[in-house]
N, C-alpha and C positions, 0 to 999 in steps of 0.2 A: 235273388238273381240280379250281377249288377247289369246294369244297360251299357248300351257299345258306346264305344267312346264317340267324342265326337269326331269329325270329319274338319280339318285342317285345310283340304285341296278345294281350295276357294278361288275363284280366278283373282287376279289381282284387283283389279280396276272398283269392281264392283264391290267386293271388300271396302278397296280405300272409301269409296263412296258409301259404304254403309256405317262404318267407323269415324265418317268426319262427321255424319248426319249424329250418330250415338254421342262422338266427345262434345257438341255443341250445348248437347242436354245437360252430358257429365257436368262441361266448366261451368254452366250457369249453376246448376244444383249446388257444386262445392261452394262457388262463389258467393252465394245467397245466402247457406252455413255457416260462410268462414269467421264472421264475428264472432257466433255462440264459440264454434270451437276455440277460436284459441282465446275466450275468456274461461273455456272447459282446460284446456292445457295451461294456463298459467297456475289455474286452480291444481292439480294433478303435479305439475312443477312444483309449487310451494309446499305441495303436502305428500313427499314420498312415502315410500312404507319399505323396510327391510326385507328379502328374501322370508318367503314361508310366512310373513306377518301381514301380505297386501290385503286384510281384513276390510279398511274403510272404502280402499280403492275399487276392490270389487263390487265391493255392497254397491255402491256408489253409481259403477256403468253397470251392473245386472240390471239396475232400476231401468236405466234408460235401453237396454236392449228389452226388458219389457212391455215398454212404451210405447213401442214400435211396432209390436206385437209379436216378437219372437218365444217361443216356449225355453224357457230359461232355467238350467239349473246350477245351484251354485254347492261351492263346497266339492268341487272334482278336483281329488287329487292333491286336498290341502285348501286353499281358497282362489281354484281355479272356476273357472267360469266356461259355463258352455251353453251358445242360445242357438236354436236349429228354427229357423222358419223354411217350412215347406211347400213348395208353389208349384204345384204340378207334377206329371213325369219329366226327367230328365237326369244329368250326373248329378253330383252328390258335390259340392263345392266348400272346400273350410281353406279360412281367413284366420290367420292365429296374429294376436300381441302377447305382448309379456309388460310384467306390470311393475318387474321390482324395481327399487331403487340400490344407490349402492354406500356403504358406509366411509362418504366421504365430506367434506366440513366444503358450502361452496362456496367458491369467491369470484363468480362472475359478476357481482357486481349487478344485477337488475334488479328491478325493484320489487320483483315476487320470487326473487331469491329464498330455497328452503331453508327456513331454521331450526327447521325438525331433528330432535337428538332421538337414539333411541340404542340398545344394547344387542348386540349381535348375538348367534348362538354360540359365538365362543366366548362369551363373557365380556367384550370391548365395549366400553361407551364411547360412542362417536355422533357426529352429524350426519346427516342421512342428505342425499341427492340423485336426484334422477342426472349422472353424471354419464349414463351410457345413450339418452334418450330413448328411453324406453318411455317416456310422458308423450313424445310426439306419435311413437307407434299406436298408443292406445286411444290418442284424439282422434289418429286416421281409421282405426278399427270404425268408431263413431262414424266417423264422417262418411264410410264406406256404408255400415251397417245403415245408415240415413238416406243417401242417394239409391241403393238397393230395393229400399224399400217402398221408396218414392216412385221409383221404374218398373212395379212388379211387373205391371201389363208387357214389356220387353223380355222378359225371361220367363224358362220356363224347369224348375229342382230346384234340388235340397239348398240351403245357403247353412251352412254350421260356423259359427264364427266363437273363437275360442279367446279365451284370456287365461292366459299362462303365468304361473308363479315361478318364482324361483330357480328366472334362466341362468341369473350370476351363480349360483349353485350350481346349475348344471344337472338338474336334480327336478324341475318341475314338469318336462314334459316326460319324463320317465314315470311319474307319481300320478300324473292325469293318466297315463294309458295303463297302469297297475291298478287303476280305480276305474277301468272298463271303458277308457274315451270311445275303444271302437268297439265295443260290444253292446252298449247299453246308449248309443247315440247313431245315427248312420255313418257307416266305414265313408269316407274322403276316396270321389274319385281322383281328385286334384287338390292338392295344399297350396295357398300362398300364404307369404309373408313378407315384409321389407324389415331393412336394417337404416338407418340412419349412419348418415358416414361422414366424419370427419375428416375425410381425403378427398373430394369431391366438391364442387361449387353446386350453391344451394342450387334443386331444383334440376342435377344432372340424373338418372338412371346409371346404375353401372348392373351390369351383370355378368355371371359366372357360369358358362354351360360343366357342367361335370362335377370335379370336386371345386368346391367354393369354399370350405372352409376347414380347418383341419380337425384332429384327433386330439384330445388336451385329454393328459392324464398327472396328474399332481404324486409325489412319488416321494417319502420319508427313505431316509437310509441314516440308520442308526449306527456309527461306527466304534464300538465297545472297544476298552482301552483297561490298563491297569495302573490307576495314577499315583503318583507320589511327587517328590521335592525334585523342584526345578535344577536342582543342584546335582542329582544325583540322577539322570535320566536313563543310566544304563540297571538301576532298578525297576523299571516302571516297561509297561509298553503304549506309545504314546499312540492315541488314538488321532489327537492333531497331525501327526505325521503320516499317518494310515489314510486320513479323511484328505490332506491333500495329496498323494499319489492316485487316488478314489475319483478325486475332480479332473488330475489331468488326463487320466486315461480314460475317462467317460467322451475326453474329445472324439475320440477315436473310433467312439459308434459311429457318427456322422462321415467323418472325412476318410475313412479305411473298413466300413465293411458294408457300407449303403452305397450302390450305384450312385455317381456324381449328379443323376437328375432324378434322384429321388428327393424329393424335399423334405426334411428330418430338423428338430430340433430336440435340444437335451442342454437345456438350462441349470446351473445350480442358483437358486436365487439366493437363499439363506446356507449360512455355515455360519454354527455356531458353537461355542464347545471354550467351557474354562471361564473364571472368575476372576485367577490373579497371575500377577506376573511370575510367580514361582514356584507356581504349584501347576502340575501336569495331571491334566482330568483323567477321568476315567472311561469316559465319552463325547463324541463330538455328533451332532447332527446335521444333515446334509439335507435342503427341501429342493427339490426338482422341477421345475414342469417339463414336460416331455408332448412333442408336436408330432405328427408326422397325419398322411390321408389315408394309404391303405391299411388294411385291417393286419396287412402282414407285415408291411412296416412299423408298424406300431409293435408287433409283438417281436420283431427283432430289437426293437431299440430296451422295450423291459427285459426280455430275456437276458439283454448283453447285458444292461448293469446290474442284475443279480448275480452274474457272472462275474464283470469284473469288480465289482466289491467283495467278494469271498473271494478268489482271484488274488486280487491283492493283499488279501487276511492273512491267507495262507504263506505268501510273500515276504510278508513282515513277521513266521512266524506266531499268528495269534495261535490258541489252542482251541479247539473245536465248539466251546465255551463263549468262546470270544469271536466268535465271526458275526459280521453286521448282519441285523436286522433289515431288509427292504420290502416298505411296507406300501402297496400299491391302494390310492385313497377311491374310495368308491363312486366321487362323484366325478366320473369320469363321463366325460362331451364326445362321444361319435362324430365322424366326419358328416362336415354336410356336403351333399352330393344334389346337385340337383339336375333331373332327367335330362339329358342336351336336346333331343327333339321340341321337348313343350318348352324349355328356354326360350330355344331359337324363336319359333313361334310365338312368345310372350313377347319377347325382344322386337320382332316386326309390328307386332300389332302394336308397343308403344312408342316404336319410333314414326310410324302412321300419324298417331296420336298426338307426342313431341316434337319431332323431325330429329334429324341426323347426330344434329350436334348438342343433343340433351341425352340421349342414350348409347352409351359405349361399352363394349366389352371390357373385362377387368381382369387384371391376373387374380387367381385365388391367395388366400392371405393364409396366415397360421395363427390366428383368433382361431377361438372355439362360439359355437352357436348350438343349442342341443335340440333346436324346430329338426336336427337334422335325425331325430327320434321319430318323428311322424313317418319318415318315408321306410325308414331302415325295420319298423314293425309292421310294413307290407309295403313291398317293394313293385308292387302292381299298381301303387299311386302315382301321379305322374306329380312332381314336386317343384317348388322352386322360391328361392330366395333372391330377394336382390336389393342392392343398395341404394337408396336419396342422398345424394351430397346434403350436406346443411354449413359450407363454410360460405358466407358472404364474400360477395363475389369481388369486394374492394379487395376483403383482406386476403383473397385468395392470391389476385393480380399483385399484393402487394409484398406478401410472401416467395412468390413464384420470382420478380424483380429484386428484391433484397436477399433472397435464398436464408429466409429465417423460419423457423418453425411456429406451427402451427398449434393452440390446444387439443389434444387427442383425446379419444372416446375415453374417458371413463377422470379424466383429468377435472379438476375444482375449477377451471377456468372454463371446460365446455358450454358453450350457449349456441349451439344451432340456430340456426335462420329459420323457425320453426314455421314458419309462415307457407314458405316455400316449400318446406320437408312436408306441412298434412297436405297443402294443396295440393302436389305433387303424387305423394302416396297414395291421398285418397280418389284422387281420378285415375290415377295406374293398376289400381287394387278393382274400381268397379270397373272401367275399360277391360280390363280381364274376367272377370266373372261375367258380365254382360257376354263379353262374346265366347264363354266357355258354355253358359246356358242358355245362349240364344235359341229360339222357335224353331224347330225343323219344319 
């Protein structure tokens, strides 16, 4: 039976006053940590692990969620990790990170810069980097899972604090909850999570009430052709010519049959097709990514391009034989939505916390996030994500006056202000669960 939620209609005054009393505990706690961690996140920085591989990483913080005294078990879902310490009656509270890194060579330049190579599941050997800062989310899990525990006597339920594989995939919080996350652990009356954000000056909150982050579906289209000599094209049926009529009128999902404030995208990132100058393939391939939030927006924007690539087959003429393939990839990221009530509510209590000008509302992006799998496999949880700037606040001022750009998440030059980002996270992460399980 779950228990009633908590009760939000608090007067003000005495709130503020209970929450200044709470963050004074919080900052001393992080700040007494914050050596060990970020000699834990340099550690975790220099030594990524690949999607579906994060073997050592987890091994690694299971131990120290052990330590702590959390009932731990590893191996969910691949080498997810899931530690439940239970303190009483009350909600049911889970804390997710993610662990991957991503297959990129890094060149920021610090001195515990990854030199980790390792080989992907598609056969690529590359350098490996925690280029998305997913190493700072998993110091603040720590850091969280330490202050938590340190304060049991302040709270009173469940704490479930998860580590997540293979969010670059898109694929690891699908795989923990196929592997029983809420069956065989207590269901989440509330989810949190932060993202680390390189739009933001270190140490800012952004948050998103509603949708927050989009639909990412990755999308092959195969467009079959009948090749022959460059010379002689009215032999052949050219698929190069079929696959560019294919790109332009894929514009036309977006701008002519989506409401203008529907927000959609339909990208072709790759085309490719043919070997030589004078020979006319017999195939061209088209790769996609495809954006959009709602669940119906999304299935207008695939429907229309298996439309209009047969559409256009047909157009050119192919023969029944010959119509393209479109082939929808399975690791496909759900919208993240997060509840706008406990937002808003999350958003006051850490502006409380921060003051005004550290926590701002944010337009939603069209990034994919697949935490947004925890709410959408029961929609009775109240959920929420939100952003930690980590740009240093020089080069922010300095970029924002020269109007030059900035390294972006997943880029070989990212290096967050990581300092800022766990301190930041990890007292926004327990300020919330503190007053989600506080004593009735």
């Amino acid at each position: 039976m779950k228990l009633p939620r908590i009760c939000f209609a608090i007067a003000a005054l005495p709130l503020a006053l209970s929450m200044q009393a709470k963050a004074d505990s919080v900052s001393d706690k992080v700040s007494a940590d914050l050596p060990k961690l970020m000699a834990l996140y340099k550690d975790l920085h220099a030594h990524p692990e690949l999607s579906g591989f994060e073997v050592n990483t987890a091994a690694k913080l299971a131990k120290r969620a052990k330590a702590l005294g959390f009932d731990v078990t590893e191996k969910v879902g691949g080498t997810g990790v899931v530690a439940v310490l239970k303190n009483g009656p009350g909600p049911v509270v889970m804390i997710r990170a993610d662990m991957d890194g991503l297959p990129v060579i890094e060149q920021t330049g610090l001195p515990f810069a990854s030199k980790e190579r390792a080989t992907t599941e598609d056969g690529i050997e590359s350098g490996v980097m925690h280029a998305c800062g997913h190493d700072t989310h998993m110091t603040s899990w720590v850091g969280t899972a330490q202050a938590l525990t340190s304060m049991k006597d302040e709270w009173s339920g469940t704490l479930v604090m998860i580590l997540q594989p293979a969010e670059e995939r898109g694929k690891g919080a699908r795989d923990m909850l196929a592997d029983g996350l809420y069956e065989r652990f207590p269901k989440p009356d509330y989810a949190l999570a932060f993202h680390d954000s390189a739009g933001l000056p270190a140490g800012t909150i952004g948050y998103t009430p509603e949708f927050a982050l989009a639909n990412v579906d990755s999308v092959d289209v195969i467009v079959k052709g009948a090749g022959g000599h460059g010379a002689y094209p009215h032999t052949t049926k050219d698929p190069i010519v079929l696959a560019s009529r294919i790109v332009t009128s894929l514009q036309t999902l977006v701008s002519r049959e989506l409401d203008p404030q529907d927000a959609a995208v339909v990208t072709v990132g790759s085309f490719h097709a043919g070997a030589k100058h004078n020979i006319i393939s017999d195939q061209a391939t088209l790769l996609l990514t495809v954006r959009s939030y709602s669940d119906e927006t999304r299935q207008t924007l695939l429907d229309g391009i298996a439309r209009i690539a047969k559409g256009e087959a047909i157009a050119a003429g192919m023969p029944e034989a010959l119509m393209p393939e479109v082939n929808i990839k399975d690791e496909y990221t759900p919208a993240t939505y997060n509840t706008p009530e406990f937002t808003h509510k999350m958003a006051e209590l850490f502006t409380q916390r921060f003051g005004e000008k550290r926590v701002i509302e944010t337009p939603a992006v069209m990034g994919g996030e697949d935490f947004s799998r925890f709410y959408r496999a029961d929609k009775q949880i109240e959920s929420l994500i939100f952003w930690v700037g980590g740009v240093n606040q020089e080069d922010w001022d300095t970029a924002k006056e020269e109007g030059t750009s900035l390294p972006s998440l997943h880029s070989p030059y990212w290096a967050p202000k990581a300092d800022a980002v766990i301190t930041t996270a990890t007292e926004a992460l327990t300020t919330a669960a503190l007053h989600i399980l506080q004593k009735q």
